[in-house]
C-alpha positions in Angstrom: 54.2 64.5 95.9 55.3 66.2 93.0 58.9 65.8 91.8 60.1 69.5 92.4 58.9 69.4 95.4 60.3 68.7 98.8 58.7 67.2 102.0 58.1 69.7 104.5 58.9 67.4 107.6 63.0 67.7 106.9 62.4 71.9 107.7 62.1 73.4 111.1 58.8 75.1 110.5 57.3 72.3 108.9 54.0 72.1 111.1 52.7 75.7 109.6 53.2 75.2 105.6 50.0 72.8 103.8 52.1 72.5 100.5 56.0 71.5 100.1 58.7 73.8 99.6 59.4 74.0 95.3 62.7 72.4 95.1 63.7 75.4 92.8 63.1 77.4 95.7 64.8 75.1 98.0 68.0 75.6 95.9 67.8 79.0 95.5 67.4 80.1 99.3 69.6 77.4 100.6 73.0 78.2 101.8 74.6 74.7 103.0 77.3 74.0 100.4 78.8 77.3 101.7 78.3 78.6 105.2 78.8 74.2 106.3 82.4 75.7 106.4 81.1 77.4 109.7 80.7 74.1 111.2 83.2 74.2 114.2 81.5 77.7 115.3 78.3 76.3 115.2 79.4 73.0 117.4 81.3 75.5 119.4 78.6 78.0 120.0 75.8 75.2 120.6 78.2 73.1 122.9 78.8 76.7 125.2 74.9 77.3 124.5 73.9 73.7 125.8 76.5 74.4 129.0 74.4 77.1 130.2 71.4 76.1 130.1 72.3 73.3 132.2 73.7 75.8 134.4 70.6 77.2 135.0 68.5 74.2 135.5 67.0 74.7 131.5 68.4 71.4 130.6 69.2 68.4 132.7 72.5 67.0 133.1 71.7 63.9 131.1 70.9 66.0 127.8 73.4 67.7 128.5 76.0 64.9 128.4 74.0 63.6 125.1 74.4 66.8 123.6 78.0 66.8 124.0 78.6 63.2 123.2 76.7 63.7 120.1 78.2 66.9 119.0 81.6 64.9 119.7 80.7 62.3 117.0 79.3 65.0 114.8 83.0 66.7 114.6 84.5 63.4 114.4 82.7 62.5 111.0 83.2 66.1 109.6 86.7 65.6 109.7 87.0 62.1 108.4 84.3 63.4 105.4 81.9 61.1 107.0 79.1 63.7 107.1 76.9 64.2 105.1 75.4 67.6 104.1 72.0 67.6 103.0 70.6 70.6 100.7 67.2 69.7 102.0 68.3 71.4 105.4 69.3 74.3 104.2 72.3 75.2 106.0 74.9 74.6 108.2 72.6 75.0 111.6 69.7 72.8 111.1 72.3 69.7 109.2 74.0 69.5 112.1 70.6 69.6 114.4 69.5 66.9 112.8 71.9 64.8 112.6 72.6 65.5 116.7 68.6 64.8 116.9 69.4 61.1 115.0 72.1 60.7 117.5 70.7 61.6 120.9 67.1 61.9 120.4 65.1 64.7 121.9 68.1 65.9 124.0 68.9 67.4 120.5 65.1 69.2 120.0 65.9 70.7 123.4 69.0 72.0 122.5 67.3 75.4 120.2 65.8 76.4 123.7 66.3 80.4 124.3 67.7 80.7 120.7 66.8 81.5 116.9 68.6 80.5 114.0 69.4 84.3 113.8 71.5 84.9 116.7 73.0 81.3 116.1 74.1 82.3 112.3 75.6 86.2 113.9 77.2 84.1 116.4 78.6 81.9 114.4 80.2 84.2 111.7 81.6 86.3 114.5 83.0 83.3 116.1 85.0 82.2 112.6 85.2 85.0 111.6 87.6 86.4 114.9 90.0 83.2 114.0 90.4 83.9 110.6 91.2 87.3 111.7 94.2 86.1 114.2 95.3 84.2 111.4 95.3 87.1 109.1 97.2 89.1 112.0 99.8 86.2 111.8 100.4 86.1 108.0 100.9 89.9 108.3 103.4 90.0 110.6 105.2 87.2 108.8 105.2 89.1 105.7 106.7 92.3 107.6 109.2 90.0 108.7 110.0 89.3 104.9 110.4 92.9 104.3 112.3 93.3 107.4 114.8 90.7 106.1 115.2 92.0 102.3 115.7 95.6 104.2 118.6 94.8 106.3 120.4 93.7 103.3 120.2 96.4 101.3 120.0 99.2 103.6 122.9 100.9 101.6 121.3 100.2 98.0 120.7 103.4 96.5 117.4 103.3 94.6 116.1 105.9 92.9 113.0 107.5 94.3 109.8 108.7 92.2 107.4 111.4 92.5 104.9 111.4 89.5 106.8 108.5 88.2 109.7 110.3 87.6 113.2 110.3 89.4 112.8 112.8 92.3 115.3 112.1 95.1 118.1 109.1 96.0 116.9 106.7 99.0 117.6 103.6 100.7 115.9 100.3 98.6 115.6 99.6 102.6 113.9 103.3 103.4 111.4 102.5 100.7 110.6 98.8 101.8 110.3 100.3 105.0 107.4 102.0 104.1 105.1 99.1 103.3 105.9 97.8 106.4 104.5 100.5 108.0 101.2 100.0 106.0 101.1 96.7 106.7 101.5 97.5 110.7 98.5 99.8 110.0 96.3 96.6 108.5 97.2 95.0 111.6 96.2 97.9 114.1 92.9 98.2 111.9 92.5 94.4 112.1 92.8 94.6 115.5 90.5 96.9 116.0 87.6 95.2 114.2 88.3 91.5 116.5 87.4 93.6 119.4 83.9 94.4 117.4 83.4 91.1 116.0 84.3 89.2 119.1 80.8 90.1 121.0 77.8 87.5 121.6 74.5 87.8 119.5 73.2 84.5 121.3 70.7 84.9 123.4 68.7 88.0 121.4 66.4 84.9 120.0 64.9 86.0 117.0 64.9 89.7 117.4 63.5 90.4 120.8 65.3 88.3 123.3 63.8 85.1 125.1 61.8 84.1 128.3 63.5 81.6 129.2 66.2 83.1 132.6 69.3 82.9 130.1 73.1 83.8 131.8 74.3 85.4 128.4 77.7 86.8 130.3 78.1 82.9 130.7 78.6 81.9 127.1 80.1 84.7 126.5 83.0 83.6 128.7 82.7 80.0 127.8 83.3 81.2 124.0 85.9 83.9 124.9 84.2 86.8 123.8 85.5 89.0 126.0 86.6 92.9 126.1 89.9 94.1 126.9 89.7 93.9 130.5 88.4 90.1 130.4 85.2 91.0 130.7 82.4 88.9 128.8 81.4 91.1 125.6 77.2 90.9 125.1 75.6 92.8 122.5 73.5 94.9 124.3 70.1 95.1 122.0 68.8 91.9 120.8 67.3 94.1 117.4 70.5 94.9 116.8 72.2 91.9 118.2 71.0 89.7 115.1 70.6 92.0 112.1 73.9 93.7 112.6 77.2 93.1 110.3 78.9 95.8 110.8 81.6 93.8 112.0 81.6 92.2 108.6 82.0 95.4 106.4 84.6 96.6 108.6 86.6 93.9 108.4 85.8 93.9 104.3 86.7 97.1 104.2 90.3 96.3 106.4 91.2 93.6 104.0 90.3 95.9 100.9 92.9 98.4 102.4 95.1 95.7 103.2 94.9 94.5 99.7 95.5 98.0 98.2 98.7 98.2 99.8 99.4 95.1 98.2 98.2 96.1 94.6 101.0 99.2 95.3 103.6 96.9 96.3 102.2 94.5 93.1 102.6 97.3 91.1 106.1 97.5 91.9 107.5 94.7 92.1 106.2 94.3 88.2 108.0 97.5 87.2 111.4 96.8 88.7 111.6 93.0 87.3 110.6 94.5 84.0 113.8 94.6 81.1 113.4 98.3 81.4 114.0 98.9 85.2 115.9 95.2 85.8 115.9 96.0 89.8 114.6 92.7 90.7 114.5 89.0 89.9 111.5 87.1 91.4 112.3 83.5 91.8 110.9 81.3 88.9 108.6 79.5 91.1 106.5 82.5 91.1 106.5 83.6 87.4 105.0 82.2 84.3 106.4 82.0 80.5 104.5 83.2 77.3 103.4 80.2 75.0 104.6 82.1 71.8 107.6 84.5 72.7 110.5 81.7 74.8 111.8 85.1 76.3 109.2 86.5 78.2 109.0 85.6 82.4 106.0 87.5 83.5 105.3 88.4 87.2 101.9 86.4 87.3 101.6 86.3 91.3 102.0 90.7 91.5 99.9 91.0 88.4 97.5 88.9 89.8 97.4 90.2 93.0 96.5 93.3 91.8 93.8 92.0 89.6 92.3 90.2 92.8 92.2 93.4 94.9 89.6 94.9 92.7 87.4 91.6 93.6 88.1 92.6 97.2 87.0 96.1 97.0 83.9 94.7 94.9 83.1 92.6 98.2 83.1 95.6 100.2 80.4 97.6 97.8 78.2 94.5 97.8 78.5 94.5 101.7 77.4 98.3 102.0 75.0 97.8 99.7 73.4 95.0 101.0 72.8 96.1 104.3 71.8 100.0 103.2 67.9 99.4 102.9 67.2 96.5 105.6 64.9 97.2 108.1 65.2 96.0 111.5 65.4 93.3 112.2 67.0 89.9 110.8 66.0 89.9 106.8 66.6 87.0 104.4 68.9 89.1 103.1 71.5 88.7 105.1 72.3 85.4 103.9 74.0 87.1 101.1 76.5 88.3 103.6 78.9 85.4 103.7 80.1 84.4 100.1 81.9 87.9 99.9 83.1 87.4 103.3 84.4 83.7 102.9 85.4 85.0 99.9 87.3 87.9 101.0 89.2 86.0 103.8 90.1 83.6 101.1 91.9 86.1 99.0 93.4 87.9 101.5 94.7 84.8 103.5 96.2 83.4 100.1 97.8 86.6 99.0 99.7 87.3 102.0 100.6 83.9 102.3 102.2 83.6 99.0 103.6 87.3 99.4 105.6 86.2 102.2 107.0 83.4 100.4 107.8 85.3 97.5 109.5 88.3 99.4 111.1 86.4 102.0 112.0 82.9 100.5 111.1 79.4 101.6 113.3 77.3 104.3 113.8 73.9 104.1 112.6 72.2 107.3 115.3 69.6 106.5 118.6 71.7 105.9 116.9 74.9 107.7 118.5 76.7 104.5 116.6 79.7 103.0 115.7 79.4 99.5 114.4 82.4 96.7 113.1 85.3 97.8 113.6 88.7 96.6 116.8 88.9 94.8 118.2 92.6 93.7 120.6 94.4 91.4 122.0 97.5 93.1 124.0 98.4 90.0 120.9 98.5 88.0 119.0 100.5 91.0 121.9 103.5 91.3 122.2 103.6 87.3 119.1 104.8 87.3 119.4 107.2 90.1 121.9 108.7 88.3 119.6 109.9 85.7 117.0 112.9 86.1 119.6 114.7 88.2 118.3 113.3 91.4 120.1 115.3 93.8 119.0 118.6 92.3 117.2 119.5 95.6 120.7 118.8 97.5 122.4 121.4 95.3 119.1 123.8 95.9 119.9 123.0 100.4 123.4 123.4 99.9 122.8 127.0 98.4 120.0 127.6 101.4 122.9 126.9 103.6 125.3 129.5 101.5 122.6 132.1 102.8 120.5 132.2 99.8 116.3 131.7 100.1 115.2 128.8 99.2 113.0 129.9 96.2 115.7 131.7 94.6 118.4 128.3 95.0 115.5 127.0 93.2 115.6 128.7 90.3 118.9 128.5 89.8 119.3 125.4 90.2 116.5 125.0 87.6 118.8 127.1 85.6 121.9 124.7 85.8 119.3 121.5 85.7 118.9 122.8 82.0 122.6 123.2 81.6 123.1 119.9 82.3 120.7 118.2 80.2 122.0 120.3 77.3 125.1 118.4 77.5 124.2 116.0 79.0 125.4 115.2 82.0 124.4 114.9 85.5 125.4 117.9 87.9 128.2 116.1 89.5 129.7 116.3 86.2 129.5 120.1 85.7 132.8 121.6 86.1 133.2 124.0 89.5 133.5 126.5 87.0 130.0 126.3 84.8 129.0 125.8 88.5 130.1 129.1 90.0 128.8 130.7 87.1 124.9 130.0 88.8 126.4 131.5 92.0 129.8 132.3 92.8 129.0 130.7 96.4 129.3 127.6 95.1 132.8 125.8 96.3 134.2 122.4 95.7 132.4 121.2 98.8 129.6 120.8 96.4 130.5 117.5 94.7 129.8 115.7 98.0 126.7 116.9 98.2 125.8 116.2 95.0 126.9 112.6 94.9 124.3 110.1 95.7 125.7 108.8 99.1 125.8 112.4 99.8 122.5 113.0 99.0 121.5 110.0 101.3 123.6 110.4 104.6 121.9 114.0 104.7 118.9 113.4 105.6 119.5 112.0 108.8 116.2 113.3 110.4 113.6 111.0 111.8 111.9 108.7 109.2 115.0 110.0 107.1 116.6 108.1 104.0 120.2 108.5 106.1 121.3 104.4 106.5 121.6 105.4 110.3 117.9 106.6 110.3 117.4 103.2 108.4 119.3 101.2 110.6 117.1 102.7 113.6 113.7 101.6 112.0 114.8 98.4 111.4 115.8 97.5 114.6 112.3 99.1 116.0 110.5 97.0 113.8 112.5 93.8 115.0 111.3 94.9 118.4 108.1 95.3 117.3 107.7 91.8 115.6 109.5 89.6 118.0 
């Protein structure tokens, strides 16, 4: 045999081929030394599998008691390293058939009855892929927790707020966490939504068009808790579609690239404020790098990073569509192509919130129980800089609405003493009643409140308002929410 060749007997379709597989090819097709991270779906699905057709009298109860002692031993070496993956089987499916076949004879050969590798591989990534999902759910809701946490301390820090990058209005530093808290309850509602999608059973569609042998699907369904929101097994209902179908990938790609986003804004952010020129923040060292030429610099590598990686994310997403856009029915090579994006993906996404949490919220020491890092702000820093760019402008243009003036002409005259201001410069508060009056002679003393920045704040105490009671209310929803 030639020496870039391999020997067709280690393949599953060895009987048809007269010449051995080129080992370039063989490396170049095979998928092992990534999808063998699929191995505890594949045991899982094959041990569920192997019940049922015991069940219905496919396979006896001895094979079925190899099968299961054998798969047994297979975990217990892949834990303990002992296994060992061989590139000449291609993947994750057909290493661990063998080695069950070494173990337990032809109880294993039976095992493939009433399935393909097709609806075993679509199984199998639905299967991991609906745990790495609840552990995504999880890391979410701890790093809304780590929001939470920051926001009840600083529910009266006055930050400024920016439209266009540029000062706008006064709100809470706790309003504006807020609001990635609510993006991130949206990743989880979205997430949520694709588990109920991913968590449905290929196995059984065979190859592409079902089996002969009198399968109980609804079975292994149950057995594998793929189930529907009434507890009722969840069987993909068209064995074409059943194995060429990820769907359930993409959408969940496209979940985490949103997800992601909302951390790139945050990212953004949080490298603004700890910069010399806003000085809002301090991120604990732990998370920050130095420069190797300038002994000043502390540079937010995690945000920066973070951002950096959410482009990769989004990237998985278009290689996902794109993948899929020109496949015919049914199962197509292709597809293999699916998974290092989507390991990938959940990778990056599990990381990034897990080290986001951290760096928002702090560590505790399981000794002492004591919290330690986390976010630390400068509220002195954050309302000096709502001071500036006459933040409460609006305020003075509602207080004159209020006087009986409509609105469009309060805001031209504010605009009017806006310019005033800046001439001098001050900020409105500053103007005397006097320059004031001279705008509109409605104006009163009763103005400076309003224009003060706790003014402007308590104001707006509508729902999803900046007003700390407004704040205060939110939090204590989203307390609920999380318990």
């Amino acid at each position: 045999m030639a020496s870039n060749q391999l020997d067709t007997k280690s393949q599953g379709w060895s009987a048809l081929f007269s010449e051995p597989m080129s080992e370039l090819v063989q490396r170049y097709t095979a998928s092992v030394f990534f999808d063998q991270r699929l191995w505890r779906a594949d045991i899982a699905g094959s041990l569920a599998h192997a019940g049922m057709l015991a069940q219905q009298g496919i396979l006896s109860a001895d094979d079925l008691a190899a099968i299961q002692r054998g798969m047994a031993q297979i975990q217990a070496d892949i834990e303990a390293g002992r296994f060992e993956w061989k590139l000449e089987l291609e993947d994750v499916h057909l290493n661990i058939e063998a080695r069950l076949t070494q173990l337990v004879g032809d109880a294993g050969k039976r095992l493939h009855t009433g399935r393909s590798r097709n609806d075993q591989v679509a199984t199998d990534v639905r299967l991991w892929l609906r745990d790495e999902i609840d552990q995504i759910v999880n890391l979410l809701t701890e790093l809304q927790r780590a929001l939470l946490s920051v926001a009840e301390q600083n529910v009266e820090v006055i930050l400024p707020g920016f439209t266009h990058l540029q000062v706008a209005q006064p709100v809470s530093f706790a309003h504006h966490l807020l609001a990635y808290i609510e993006m991130f309850a949206r990743d989880v509602e979205r997430l949520q939504d694709v588990r109920r999608r991913t968590n449905r059973l290929p196995l059984g569609s065979a190859a592409l068009a079902g089996t002969t042998y009198p399968l109980n699907r609804e079975h292994v369904a149950m057995a594998l808790g793929m189930v529907d929101e009434h507890g009722q097994p969840a069987v993909c209902q068209n064995s074409l579609d059943a194995v060429s179908d990820r769907d359930f990938a993409i959408e969940f790609t496209a979940a985490a690239s949103l997800c992601m986003v909302h951390i790139s804004r945050l990212s953004e952010e949080l490298i603004l404020w700890m910069s010399q020129n806003f000085g809002f923040i301090r991120i604990a060292d732990r998370f920050t790098t130095g420069s190797s030429i300038m002994p000043q610099k502390k540079n937010p590598d995690v945000p920066e990073l973070a951002r950096g990686k959410t482009g990769r994310v989004v990237g998985h997403l278009m290689g996902l569509i794109t993948l899929m856009k020109g496949q015919p029915l049914a199962y197509n090579k292709d597809n293999q192509e699916d998974k290092e994006p989507l390991f990938d993906t959940v990778d990056t996404l599990r990381d990034t919130l897990r080290i986001f949490s951290e760096m928002i919220g702090g560590e505790v020491d399981p000794a002492t129980g004591q919290k330690s890092g986390g976010l630390q702000v400068n509220p002195s820093a954050m309302q000096a800089a709502a001071q500036k760019g006459y933040a409460t402008a609006t305020d003075l243009a509602d207080y004159l609405v209020k006087k009986g003036l409509p609105f469009r002409d309060a805001h031209e005259i504010v605009a009017h003493a806006v310019k005033a201001a800046s001439s001098h410069p001050c900020d409105l508060s500053e103007l005397p009643l006097s320059v004031l009056q001279g705008f509109h002679p409605s104006i009163g003393e009763d103005v400076y409140p309003v224009l003060s920045l706790r003014g402007s704040l308590e104001a707006r105490n509508t729902l999803g308002g900046t007003a700390p009671s407004q704040v205060q209310a939110q939090i204590q929803r989203h307390h609920q929410r999380l318990k």
